[in-house]
C-alpha positions as CSV (number, residue, x, y, z in Angstrom):
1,X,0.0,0.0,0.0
2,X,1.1,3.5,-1.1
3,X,3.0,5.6,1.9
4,X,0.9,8.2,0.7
5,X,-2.4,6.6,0.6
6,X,-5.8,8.3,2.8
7,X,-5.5,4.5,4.6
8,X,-2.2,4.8,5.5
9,X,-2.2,8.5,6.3
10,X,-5.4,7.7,8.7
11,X,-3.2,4.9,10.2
12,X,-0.5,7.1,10.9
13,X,-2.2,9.4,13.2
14,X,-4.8,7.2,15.2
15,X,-7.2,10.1,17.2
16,X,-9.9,9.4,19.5
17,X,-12.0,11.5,17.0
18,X,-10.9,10.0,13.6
19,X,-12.2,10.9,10.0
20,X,-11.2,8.5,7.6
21,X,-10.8,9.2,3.9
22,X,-11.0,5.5,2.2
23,X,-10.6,4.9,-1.8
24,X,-13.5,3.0,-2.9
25,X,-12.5,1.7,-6.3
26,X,-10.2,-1.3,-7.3
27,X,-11.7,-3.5,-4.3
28,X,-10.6,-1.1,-1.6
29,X,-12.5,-3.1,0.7
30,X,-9.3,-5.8,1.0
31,X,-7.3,-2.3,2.0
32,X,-10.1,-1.1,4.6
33,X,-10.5,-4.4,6.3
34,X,-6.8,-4.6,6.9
35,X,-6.7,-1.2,8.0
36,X,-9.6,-2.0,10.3
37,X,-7.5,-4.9,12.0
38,X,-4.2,-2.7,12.4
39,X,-6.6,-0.5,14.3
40,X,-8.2,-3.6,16.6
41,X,-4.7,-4.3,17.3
42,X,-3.4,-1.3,18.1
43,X,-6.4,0.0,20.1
44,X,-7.0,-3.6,21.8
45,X,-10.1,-3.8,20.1
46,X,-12.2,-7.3,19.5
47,X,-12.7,-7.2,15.2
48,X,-16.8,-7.8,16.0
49,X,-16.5,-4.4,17.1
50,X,-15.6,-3.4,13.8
51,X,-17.7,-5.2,11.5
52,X,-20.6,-2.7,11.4
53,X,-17.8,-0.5,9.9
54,X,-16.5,-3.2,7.5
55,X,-20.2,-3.9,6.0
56,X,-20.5,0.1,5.9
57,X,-17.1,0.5,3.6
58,X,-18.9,-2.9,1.9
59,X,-21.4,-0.9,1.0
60,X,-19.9,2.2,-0.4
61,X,-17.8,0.1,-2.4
62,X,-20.9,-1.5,-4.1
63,X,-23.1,1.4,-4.4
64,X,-21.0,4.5,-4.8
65,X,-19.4,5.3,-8.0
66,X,-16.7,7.9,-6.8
67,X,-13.3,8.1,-6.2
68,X,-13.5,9.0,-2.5
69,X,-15.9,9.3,0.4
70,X,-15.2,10.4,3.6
71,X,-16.6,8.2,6.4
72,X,-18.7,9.5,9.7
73,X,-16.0,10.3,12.7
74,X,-15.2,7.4,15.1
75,X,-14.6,7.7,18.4
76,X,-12.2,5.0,18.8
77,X,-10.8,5.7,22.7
78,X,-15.0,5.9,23.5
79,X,-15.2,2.4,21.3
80,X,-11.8,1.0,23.3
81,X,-13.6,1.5,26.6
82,X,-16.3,-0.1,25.6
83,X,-14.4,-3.8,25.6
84,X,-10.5,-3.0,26.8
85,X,-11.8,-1.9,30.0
86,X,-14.0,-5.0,30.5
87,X,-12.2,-7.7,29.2
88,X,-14.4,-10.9,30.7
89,X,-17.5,-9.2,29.5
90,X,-16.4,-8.7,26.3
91,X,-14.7,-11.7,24.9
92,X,-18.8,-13.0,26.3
93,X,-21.0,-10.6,24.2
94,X,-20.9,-12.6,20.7
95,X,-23.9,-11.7,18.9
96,X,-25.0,-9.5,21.7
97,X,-22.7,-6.6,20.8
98,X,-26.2,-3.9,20.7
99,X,-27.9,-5.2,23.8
100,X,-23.9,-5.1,25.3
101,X,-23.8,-1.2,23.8
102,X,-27.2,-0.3,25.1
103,X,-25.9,-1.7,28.4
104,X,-23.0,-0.1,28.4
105,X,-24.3,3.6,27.7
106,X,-27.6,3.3,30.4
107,X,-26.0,1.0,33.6
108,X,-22.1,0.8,32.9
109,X,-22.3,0.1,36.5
110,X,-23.8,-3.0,35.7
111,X,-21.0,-4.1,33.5
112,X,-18.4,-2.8,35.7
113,X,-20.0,-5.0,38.4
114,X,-20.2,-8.0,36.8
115,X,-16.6,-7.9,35.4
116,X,-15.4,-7.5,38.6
117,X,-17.3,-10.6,39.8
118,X,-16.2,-12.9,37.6
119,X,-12.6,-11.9,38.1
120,X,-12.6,-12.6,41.6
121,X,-14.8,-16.3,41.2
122,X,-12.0,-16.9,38.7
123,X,-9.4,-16.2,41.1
124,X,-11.2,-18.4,43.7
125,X,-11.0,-21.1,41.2
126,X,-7.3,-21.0,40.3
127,X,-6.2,-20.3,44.0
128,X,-7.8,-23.5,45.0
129,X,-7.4,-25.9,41.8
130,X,-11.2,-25.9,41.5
131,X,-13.2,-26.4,37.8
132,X,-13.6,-23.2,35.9
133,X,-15.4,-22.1,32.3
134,X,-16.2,-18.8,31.3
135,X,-20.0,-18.8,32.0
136,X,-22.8,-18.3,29.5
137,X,-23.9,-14.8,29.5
138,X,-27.3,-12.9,28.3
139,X,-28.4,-9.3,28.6
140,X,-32.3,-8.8,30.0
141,X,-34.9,-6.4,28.8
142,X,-34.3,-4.8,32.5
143,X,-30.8,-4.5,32.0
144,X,-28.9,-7.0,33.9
145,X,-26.4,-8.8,32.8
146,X,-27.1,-12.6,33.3
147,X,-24.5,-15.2,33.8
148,X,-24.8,-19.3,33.7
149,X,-22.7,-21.9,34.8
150,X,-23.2,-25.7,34.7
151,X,-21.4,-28.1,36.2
152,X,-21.6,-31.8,37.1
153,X,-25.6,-31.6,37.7
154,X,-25.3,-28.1,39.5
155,X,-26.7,-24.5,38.0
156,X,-25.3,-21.5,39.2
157,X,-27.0,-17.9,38.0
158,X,-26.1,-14.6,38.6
159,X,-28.2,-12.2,38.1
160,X,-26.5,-8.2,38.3
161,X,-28.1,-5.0,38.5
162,X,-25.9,-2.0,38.9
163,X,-23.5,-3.5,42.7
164,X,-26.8,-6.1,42.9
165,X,-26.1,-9.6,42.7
166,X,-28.9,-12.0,43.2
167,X,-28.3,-15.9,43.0
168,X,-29.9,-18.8,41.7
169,X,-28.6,-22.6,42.7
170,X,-30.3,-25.1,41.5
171,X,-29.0,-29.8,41.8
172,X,-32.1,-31.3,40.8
173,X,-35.9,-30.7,39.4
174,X,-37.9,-30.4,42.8
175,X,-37.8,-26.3,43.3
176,X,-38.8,-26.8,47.0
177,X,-35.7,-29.1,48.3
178,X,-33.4,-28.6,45.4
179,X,-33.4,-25.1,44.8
180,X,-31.9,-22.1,46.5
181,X,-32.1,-18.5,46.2
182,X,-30.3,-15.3,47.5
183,X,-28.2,-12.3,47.2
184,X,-24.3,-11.9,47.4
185,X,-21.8,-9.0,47.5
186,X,-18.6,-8.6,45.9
187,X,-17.9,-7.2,49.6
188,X,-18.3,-10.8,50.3
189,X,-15.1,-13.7,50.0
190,X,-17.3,-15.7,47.4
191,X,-15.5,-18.6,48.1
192,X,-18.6,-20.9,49.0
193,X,-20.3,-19.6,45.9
194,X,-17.3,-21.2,44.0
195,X,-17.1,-24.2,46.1
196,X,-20.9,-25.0,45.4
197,X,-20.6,-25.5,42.2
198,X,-16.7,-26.3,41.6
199,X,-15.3,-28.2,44.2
């Protein structure tokens, strides 16, 4: 790619307010989507954050007849915060990524929370040579984040709602004697909440 290029010019000067002037003929898509990954890299970014913007440059490519367009200003340091700060949370959002971005701008307490509290059960785990897997995650319509783990006939759930952390455990299908239900803290040492489930 030319030195001189409006990719590599872009590149060179990475902004948290960053206009970029793409070329949208002779496939310039292969160019953009490599640019975009330079940019994951750089900024620590997951590339399913950046596949809205690779479909958009898709999309001028197939539909614009011009030499140059000038795409909307990104603000990558708001965009880096949004995953790099949270790194549990986010390598869990998959194909939740506008639920996760809804979250994120309306309870980012919520998401601060919940990172926090899957650190420490992870710790809990490793300190005492205990089963771990990252658990299965959901976003409600009330906006808590929901997390899931299974093991050897056991359910944990965590339910989190701004520093609110409600528990479900459930070993077996009767919901009077097998079934149990509570709050925790992160305040709390956790380490029975671990044990339950992966000990």
């Amino acid at each position: 790619m030319p030195a001189n290029s409006p990719i590599m010019i872009g590149a060179k000067n990475i902004v948290p307010d960053l206009s970029v002037k793409v070329e949208v003929n002779s496939q310039p898509s292969h160019r953009i989507i490599n640019f975009l990954k330079c940019l994951s890299i750089l900024i620590s970014l997951p590339e399913n954050a950046l596949q809205k913007s690779v479909y958009q440059l898709e999309t001028i490519r197939d539909t614009i007849e011009q030499e140059y367009v000038f795409l909307q200003p990104v603000d990558l340091q708001q965009i880096a915060d949004k995953y790099s700060s949270f790194p549990h949370i986010a390598s869990l959002v998959g194909n939740l990524e506008k639920d996760y971005e809804s979250l994120y701008s309306n309870c980012p307490k919520t998401i601060k929370t919940a990172e926090k509290l899957i650190d420490k059960l992870h710790s809990i785990a490793l300190k005492n040579n205990w089963w771990w897997h990252a658990p299965l995650l959901n976003i409600s319509v009330d906006n808590e984040i929901v997390l899931e783990w299974w093991n050897l006939g056991k359910k944990i759930t965590l339910y989190v709602k701004e520093e609110v952390i409600d528990y479900i455990k459930v070993w077996g299908a009767d919901i009077e004697n097998e079934m149990e239900d509570g709050s925790i803290s992160l305040n709390d040492d956790l380490i029975d909440v671990w044990q339950w489930i992966g000990s």
